[in-house]
Backbone bond lengths (Angstrom), bond angles and torsions (degrees), N, CA, C in turn:
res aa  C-N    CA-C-N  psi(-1)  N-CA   C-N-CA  omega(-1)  CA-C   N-CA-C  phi
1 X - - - 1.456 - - 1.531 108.61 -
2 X 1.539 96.18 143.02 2.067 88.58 -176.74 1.322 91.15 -113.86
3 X 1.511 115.32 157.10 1.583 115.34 169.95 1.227 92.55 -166.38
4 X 1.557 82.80 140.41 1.846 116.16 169.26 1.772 127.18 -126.94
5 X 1.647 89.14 141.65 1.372 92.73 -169.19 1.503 117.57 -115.20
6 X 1.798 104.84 113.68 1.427 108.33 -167.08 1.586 106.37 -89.12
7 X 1.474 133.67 131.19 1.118 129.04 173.41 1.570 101.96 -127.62
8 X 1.600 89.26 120.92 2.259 88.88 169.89 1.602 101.88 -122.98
9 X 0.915 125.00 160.94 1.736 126.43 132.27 1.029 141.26 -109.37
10 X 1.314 114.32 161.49 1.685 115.54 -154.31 1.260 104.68 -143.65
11 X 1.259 140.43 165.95 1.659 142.20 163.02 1.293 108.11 -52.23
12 X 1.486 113.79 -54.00 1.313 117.21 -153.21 1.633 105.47 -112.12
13 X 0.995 101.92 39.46 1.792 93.13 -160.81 1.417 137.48 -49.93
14 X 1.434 104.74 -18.79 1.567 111.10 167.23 1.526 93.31 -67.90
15 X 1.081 144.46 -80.38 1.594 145.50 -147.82 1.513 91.59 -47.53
16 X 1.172 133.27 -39.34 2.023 130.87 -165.06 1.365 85.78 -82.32
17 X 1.248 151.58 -61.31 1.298 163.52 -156.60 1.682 95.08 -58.55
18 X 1.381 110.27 -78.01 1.776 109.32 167.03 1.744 123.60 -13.59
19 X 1.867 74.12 -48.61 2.094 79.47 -155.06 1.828 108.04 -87.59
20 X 0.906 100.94 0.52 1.872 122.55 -169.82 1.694 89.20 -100.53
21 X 1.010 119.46 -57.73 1.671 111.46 -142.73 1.227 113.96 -87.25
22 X 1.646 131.81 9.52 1.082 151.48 170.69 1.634 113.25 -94.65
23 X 1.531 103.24 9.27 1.760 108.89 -172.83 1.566 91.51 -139.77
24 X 1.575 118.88 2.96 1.562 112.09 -178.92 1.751 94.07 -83.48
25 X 1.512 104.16 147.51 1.536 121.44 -179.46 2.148 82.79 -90.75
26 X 1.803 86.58 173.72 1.412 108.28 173.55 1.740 102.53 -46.63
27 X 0.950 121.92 -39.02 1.995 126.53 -141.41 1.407 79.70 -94.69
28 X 1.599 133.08 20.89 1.604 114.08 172.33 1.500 93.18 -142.86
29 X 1.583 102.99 157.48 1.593 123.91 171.25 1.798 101.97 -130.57
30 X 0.969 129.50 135.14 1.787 146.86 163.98 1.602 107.81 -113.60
31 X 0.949 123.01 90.02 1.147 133.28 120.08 1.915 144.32 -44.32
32 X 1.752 112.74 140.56 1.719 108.01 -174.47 1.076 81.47 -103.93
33 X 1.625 123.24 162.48 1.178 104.88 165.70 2.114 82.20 -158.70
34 X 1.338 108.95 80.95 1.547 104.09 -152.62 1.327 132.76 94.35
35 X 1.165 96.59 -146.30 1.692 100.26 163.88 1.318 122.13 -95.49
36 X 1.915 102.95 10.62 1.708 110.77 177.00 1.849 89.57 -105.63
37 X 1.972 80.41 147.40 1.304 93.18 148.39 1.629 113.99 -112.12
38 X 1.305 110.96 154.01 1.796 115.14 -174.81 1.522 109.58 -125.50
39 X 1.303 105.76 114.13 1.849 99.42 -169.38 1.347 100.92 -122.71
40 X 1.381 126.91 127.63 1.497 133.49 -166.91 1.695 108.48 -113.74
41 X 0.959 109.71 111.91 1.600 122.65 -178.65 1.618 120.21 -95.08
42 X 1.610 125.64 111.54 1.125 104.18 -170.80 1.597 96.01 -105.26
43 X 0.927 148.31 -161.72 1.527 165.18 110.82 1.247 131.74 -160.46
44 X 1.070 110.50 174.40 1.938 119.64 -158.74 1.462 98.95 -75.05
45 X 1.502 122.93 -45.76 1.381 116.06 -163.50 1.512 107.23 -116.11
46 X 1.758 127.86 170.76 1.178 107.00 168.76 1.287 131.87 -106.76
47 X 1.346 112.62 9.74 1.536 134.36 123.36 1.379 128.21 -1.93
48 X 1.573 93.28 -88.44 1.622 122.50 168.48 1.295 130.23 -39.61
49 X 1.642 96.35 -60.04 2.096 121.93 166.04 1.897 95.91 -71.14
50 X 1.142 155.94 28.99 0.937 156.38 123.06 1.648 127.20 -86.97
51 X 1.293 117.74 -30.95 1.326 118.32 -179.02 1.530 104.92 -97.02
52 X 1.255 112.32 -10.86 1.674 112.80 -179.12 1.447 101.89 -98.88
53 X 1.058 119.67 -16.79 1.883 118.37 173.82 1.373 97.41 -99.85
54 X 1.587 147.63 -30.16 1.218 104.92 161.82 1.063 123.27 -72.03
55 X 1.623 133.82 -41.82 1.604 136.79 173.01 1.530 98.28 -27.73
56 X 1.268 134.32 -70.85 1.161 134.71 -178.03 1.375 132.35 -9.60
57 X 1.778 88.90 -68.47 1.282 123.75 -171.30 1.238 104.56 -66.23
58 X 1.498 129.62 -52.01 1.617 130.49 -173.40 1.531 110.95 -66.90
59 X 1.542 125.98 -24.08 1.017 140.07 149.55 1.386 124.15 -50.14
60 X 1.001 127.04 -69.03 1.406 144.25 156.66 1.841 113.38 -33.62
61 X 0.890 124.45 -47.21 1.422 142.34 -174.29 1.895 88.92 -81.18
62 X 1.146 113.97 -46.36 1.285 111.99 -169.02 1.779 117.73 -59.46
63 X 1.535 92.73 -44.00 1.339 125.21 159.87 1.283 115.08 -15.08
64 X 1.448 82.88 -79.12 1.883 111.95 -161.35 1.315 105.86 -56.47
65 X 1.731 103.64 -34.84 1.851 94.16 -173.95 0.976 104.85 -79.60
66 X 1.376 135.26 -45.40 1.859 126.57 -152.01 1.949 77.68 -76.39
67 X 0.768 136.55 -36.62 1.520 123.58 -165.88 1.554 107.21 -59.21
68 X 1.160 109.63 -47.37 1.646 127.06 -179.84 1.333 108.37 -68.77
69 X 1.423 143.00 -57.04 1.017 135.02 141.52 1.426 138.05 -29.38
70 X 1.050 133.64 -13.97 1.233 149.39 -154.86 1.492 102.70 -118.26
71 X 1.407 115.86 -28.32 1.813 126.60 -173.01 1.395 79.45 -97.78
72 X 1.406 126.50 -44.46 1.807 105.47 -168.44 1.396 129.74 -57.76
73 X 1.349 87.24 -21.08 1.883 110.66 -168.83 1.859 98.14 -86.42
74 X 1.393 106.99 -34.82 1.430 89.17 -158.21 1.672 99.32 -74.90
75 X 1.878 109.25 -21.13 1.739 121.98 -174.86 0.908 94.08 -70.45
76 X 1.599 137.51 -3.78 2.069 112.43 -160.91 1.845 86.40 54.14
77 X 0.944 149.12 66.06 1.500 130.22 146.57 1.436 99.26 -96.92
């Protein structure tokens, strides 16, 4: 089994954690743990644990913007 462990932080990290973990397959766990989120990826091949940590990531990144955007709008910034 291969597994990888993504750790970021964020301001808001429960709200990125919310919007991510509704697109994690079985072979992942997300965890808050602060202002980190911790997402553990297992899979059989390293193939597999490569295409499920980038999906993640573009997800995750996706996250961060509509989240950031979304506080700008509510500041008038």
């Amino acid at each position: 089994m291969r597994q990888a462990r993504i750790e970021t932080t964020h301001e808001d990290a429960r709200r990125i954690a919310d919007a991510v973990t509704p697109d994690n397959t079985d072979s992942m766990t997300t965890t808050v743990e602060g202002d980190s989120i911790v997402t553990v990826v297992e899979r059989e091949t390293t193939g597999g644990l490569q295409a499920t940590v980038d999906d993640y990531v573009v997800n995750l990144t996706v996250a961060e913007t509509v989240a950031d955007n979304a506080t700008r709008h509510i500041n008038h910034e």
